[in-house]
N, C-alpha and C positions, 0 to 999 in steps of 0.2 A: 509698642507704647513708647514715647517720648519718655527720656529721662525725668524729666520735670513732673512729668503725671504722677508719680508716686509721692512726692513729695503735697501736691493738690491732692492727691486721694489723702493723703494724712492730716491734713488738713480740716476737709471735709470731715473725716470720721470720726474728727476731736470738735468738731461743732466751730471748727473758726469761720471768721470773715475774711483772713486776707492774711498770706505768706509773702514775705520781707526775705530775700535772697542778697548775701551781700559778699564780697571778697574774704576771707581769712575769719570767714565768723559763721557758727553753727546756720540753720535756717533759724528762723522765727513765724512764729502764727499771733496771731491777737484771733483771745477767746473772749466774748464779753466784754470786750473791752478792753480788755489788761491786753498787754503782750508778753509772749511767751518762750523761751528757748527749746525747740527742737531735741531731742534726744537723737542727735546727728552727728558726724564730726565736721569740725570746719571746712567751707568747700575753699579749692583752690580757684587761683585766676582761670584759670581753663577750664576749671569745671563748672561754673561758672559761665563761662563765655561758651562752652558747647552747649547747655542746658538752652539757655537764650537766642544760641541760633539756632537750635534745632524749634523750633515750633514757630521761628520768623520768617515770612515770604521771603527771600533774596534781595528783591526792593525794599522792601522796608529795614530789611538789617541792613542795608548801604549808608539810607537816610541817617539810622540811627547812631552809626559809625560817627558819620559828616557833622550830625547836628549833637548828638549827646544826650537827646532824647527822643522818646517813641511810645507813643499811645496804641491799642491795638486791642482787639477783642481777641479770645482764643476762649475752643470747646472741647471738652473731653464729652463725645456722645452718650447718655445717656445719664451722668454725672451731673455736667453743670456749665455755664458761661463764664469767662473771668474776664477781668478790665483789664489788660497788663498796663503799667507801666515801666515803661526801662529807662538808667538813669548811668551819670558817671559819681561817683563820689570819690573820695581822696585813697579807695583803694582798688580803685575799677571800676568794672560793670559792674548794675546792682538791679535790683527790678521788682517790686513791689504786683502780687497780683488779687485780685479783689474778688470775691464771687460773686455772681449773679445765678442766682436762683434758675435751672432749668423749665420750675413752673414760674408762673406770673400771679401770683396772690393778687385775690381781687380786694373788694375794700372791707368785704365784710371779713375775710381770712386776717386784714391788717386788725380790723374794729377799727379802724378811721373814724372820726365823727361823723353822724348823718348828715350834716349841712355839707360835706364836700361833695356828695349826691347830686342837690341844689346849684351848685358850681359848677359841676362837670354838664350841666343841664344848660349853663347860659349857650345863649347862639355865638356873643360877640364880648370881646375886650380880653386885659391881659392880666393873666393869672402867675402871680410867685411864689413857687414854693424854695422855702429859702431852710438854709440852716449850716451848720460846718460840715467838713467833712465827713463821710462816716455817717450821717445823720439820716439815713436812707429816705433820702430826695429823692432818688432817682425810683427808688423801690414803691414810694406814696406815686408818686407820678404815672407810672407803668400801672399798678391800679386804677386810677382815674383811666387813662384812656381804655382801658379794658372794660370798665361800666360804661365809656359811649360807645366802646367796640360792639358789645354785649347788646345794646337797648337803643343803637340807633343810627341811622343809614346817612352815614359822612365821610366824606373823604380828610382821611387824616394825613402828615408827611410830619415823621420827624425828623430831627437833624441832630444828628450825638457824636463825639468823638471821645472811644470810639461807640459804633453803635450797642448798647446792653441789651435791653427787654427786645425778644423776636415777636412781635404780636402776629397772631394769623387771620384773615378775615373772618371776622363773624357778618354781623351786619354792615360793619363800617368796609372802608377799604381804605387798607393801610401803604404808606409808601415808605422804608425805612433807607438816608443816608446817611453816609459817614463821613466827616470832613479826612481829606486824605483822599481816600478811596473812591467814593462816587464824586464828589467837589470838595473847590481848595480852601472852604471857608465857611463859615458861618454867615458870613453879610451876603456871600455870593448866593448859598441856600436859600435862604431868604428871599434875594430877588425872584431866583426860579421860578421858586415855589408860588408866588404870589400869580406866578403866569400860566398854573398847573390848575387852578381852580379849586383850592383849599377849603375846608369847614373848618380844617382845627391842626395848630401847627403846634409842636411842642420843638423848640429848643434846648440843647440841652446845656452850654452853656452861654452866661450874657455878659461878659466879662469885657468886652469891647464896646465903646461907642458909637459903632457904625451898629452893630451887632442890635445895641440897646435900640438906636434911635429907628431902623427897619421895623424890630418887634410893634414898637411902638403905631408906627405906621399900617402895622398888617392889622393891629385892635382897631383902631379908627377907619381901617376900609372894611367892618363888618368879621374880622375874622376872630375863634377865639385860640389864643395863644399860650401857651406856658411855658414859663422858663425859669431858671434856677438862679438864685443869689446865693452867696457865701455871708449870707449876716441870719442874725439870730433874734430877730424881731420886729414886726410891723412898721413903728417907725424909722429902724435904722436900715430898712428894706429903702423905703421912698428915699431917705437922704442919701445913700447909696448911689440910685438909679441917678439922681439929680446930680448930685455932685463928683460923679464920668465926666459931665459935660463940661465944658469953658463958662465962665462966667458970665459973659454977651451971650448965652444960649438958652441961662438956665430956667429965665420968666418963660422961654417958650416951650422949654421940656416940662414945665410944672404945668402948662396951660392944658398939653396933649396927653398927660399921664392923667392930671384929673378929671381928663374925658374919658381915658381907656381904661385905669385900674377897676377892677373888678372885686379881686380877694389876694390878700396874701397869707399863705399857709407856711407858718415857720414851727421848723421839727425839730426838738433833740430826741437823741436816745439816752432813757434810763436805768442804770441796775436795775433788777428786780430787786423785789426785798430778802428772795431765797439764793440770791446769785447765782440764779441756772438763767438768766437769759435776760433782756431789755423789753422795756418796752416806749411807747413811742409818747410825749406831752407836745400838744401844739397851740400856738397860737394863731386866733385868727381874726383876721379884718375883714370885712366885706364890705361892697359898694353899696351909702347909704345917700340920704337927702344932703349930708352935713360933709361927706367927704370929699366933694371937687372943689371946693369953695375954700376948702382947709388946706389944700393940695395946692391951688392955685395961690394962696395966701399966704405960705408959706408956716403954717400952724402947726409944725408936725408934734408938737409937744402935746397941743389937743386929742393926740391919736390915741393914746392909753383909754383917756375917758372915754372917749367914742364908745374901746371895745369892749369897757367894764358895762356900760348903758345897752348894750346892741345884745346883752345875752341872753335875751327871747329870739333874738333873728340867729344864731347857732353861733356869737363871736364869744372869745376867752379870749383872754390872758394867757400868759407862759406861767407867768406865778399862782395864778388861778387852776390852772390846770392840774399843778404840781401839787395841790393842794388837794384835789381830790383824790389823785392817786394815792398821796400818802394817807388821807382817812380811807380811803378803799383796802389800805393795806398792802398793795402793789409795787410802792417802795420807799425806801425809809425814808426820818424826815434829814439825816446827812445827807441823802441823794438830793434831795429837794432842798436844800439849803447850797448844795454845791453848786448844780444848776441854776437858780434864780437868779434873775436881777434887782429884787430887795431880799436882800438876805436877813433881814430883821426879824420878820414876820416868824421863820424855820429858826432863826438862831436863837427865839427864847422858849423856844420847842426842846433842845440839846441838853442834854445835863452838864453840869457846870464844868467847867474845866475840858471841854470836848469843842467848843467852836475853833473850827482852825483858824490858823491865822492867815 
């Protein structure tokens, strides 16, 4: 067993998300959210630097040497998958590792809303699921393709760096690469892919504009697509995507998005109200009569009312959503007052002398 397992197994057994390894400082876990100090002693630079490269290919600890960073999956069998990241900080090596869940929760284990059913159902165009860090994107995502894996016969190819969810064939037939490893890119994947004869490509990240503008291209040839933002709501998802672009580009990226957009599903995670665990509020847009026309016009300020009016066709609000949970009881109205983007509505909820500043 790898040094470092133990440390993941303690991890695991304290119910964390993700161990923080740093020079001259105990470990750390984040449980729920919070982070936590290790009942450890501080690791040294060596300890430290052997932990790290004991569970790194040879190649890849060279890279990470050269460049001062390194993405990479790593598996303790029958445990669990973790993201690593490794990094330098001002006192060394340092490496941040993430779990991934050894099973794949499907949508009904998440309680995802039914309309992302309906979504995972289109033939063609392109799907965001967006949120911050931590906001288990990739976890909602790995569900969705496991309900087309489950219910229907397509050839899927993701593209992740590095790769997390291992899907196995059910119906579908899966292709999983990793930028690094199988290609040196996400824009290059893309090209491939599109020569491989795809039903459904997921991205895993779209941070590039080569990256964006391909996706984009693969929704409008019939394909459907999903890929990840780092924003935390329907309209600042589109202005996002638009404004990657140069300014001489961007009447033509607003013309082809609101041809391709489909849905955007943007997720935080919330305390529970018992503080044993999170759970998930989304907001969501979907492709209507009113939304290319808005896209292309540049409306994105219209996009709220859209999703307050579309809430027979399965769209919310973020603030909407936070509102149910907290009358369901699920979590309190601080949580949902921190959360929101009007915080008004939660703030005359709070007993007096309690809104933060």
């Amino acid at each position: 067993m790898a040094a470092l397992d133990e440390l993941l197994i303690a991890m695991l057994d304290s119910k964390g998300s993700d161990l923080h390894i740093h020079c001259g400082h105990a470990p750390g876990i984040r449980v729920h959210g919070d982070l936590e100090t290790m009942d450890k002693p501080p690791l040294s630079e060596g300890r430290v630097k052997d932990m790290l490269r004991d569970i790194c290919l040879p190649e890849r600890w060279e890279e990470y040497v050269r460049t001062g960073d390194l993405d990479f999956a790593y598996e303790i069998p029958g445990k669990a998958r973790f993201r690593c990241n490794y990094l330098f900080d001002y006192h060394g090596m340092a490496a941040v590792f993430r779990q991934i869940p050894s099973k794949i929760l499907s949508m009904e284990d998440l309680n995802l809303p039914d309309v992302l059913r309906r979504v995972c159902e289109y033939r063609s165009g392109l799907v965001f699921v967006t949120g911050p860090t931590g906001s288990g994107k990739s976890t909602t995502m790995a569900a969705m393709i496991d309900y087309i894996n489950r219910g229907y016969a397509k050839h899927i190819v993701t593209i992740e760096d590095p790769v997390e969810f291992v899907h196995q064939n059910k119906k579908s037939n899966i292709i999983h690469r990793e930028v690094g490893e199988h290609t040196k890119s996400f824009a290059e994947a893309l090209h491939s892919s599109m020569r491989g004869d795809p039903d459904v490509i997921l991205v895993g990240e779209m941070r590039e504009l080569e990256t964006i503008r391909l996706a984009l291209n693969c929704a409008l040839m019939g394909k459907l697509v999903f890929g990840t933002l780092h924003t935390n709501s329907a309209p600042k998802t589109i202005d996002r995507v638009i404004d990657v672009f140069p300014a001489d580009e961007q009447s033509q990226i607003r013309i082809m998005l609101a041809q391709s957009l489909t849905a955007v599903v943007s997720q935080l995670l919330c305390r529970t109200a018992d503080g044993k665990g999170r759970v998930a509020a989304h907001e969501i847009l979907l492709h209507n009569e009113a939304l290319p026309n808005t896209i292309r016009e540049g409306q994105i300020g219209n996009i709220r009312s859209m999703i307050e009016s579309g809430a027979s066709e399965g769209m919310c609000t973020m603030d909407g959503t936070l509102r149910k949970l907290v009358q369901a009881g699920r979590i309190t109205v601080l949580e949902a007052y921190m959360k929101a983007s009007d915080k008004s509505e939660f703030a005359k909820q709070l007993p007096a002398g309690t809104v933060p500043d």
